[in-house]
N, C-alpha and C positions, 0 to 999 in steps of 0.2 A: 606522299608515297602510298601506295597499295595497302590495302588491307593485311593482314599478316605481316609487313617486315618491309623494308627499304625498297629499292628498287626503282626503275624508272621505268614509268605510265608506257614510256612508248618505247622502249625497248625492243629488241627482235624477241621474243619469249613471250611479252604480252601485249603486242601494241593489236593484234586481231582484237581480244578481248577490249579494249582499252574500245576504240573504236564502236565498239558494238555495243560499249554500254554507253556512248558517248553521242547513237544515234537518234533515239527520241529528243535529250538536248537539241543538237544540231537541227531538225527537224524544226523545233518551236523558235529557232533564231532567225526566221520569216516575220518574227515580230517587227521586226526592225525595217521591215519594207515600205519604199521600195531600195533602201541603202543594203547593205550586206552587214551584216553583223563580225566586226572585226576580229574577230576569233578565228575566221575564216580563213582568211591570210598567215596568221599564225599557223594553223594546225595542217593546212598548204605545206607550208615551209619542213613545217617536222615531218611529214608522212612523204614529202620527197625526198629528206636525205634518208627517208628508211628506205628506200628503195622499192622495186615493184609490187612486192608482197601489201605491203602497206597501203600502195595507192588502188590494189586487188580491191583490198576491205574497204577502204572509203568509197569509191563508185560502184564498188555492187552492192554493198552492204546498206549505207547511207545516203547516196545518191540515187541508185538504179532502183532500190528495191524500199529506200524509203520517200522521199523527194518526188520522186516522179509516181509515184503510185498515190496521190496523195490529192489535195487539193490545187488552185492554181498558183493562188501564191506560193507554193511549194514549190513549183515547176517554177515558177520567175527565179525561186532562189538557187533550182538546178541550174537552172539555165543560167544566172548569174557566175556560178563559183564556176560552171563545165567553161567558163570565156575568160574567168580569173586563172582558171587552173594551167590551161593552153598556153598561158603568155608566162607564166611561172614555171610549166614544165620542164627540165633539164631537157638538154636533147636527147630523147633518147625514147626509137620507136615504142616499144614495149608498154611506157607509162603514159605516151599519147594516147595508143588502141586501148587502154584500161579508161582513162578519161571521156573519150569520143566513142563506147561503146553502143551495140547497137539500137536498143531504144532509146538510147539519147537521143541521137542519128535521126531515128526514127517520126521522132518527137520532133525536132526540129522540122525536119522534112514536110510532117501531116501540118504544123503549126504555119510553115511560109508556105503553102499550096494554096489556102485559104487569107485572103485579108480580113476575114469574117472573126476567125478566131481572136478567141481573150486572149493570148500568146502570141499574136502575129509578129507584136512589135518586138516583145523580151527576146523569141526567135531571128528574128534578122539583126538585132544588136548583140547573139551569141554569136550567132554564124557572121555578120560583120568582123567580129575581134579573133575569128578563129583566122578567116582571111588574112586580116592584118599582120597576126604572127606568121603564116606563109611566105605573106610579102618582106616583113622583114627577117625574117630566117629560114632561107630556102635550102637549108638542109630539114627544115621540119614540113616545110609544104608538102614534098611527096608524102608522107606519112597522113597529114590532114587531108590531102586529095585524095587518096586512095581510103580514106575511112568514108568520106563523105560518098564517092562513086561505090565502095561496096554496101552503100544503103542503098542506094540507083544511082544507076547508067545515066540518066534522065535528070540528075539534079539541078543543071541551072535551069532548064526547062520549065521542072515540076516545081520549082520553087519561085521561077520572075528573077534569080540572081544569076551575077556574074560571079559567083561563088570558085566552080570549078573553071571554068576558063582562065581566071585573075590567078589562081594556083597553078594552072600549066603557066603561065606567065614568067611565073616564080622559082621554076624550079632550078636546080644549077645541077652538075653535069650527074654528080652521085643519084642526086633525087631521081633527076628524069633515069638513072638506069632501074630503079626502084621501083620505077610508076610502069614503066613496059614490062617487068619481070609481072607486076600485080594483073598487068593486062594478059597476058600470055598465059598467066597461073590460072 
């Protein structure tokens, strides 16, 4: 329990905090590379049934602003849980775009344009499995296609994949009206 008195760590009342102190931890659990440190999968599970707020704090907090601003193994182990995280997600837009935000995106994008980079490979095996949950759950493709395309227009191109292609492939009826509203918007 928390300090002062009972309670549960990840509660709606303290799971921001809970989080934020839980992000240098999560940071040094790149030890364990290049495996994922099992904790990961856990704390997955809880920050999803807390809902959006929750997975707010984990990708921008510990992800986005720790992980990725970091060293590389740090990025392998973003890049790891951002490909864990997509096949875990509920369906549900809102906690994809918190996962697959933009310098993730970004990151991936810079990391498959080059085969030179230290990331090339952890990159095409995140963006691999982010595909693969499109392909098999094509109510989530439009959501991954349209994160992947508002990093660029350009991304099988820029990247050598059939990324965005294989997700219009995938999409089914709801998705594709999703994907031409993002075009149009």
């Amino acid at each position: 329990p928390p300090r002062g008195g009972g309670g549960d760590l990840f509660d709606a009342d303290t799971i921001e905090n809970t989080l934020r102190l839980l992000a240098a931890p999560l940071k040094s659990s790149s030890s364990s590379h290049p495996a994922t440190h099992p904790v990961w999968d856990s704390l997955l599970s809880v920050v999803f049934s807390r809902g959006l707020g929750a997975v707010t704090v984990l990708f921008r907090d510990v992800i986005e602003d720790g992980l990725m601003h970091s060293s590389h193994e740090r990025k392998f182990l973003a890049f790891t849980v951002v490909k864990t995280a997509v096949g875990k997600c509920p369906d549900d837009a809102g906690m994809l775009r918190e996962i697959l935000r933009p310098s993730i995106t970004h990151s991936l994008l810079n990391n498959l344009s080059k085969k030179s980079t230290v990331l090339h490979h952890a990159a095409e095996e995140c963006v691999s499995g982010i595909v693969q949950v499109g392909k098999n759950n094509p109510s989530k493709a439009g959501v991954l296609l349209c994160e992947l395309l508002r990093c660029s227009r350009n991304w099988d191109n820029a990247t050598s994949t059939p990324a965005v292609r294989t997700l219009l492939d995938s999409l089914d009826q709801g998705a594709a009206a999703s994907y031409l509203a993002f075009l149009w918007g």
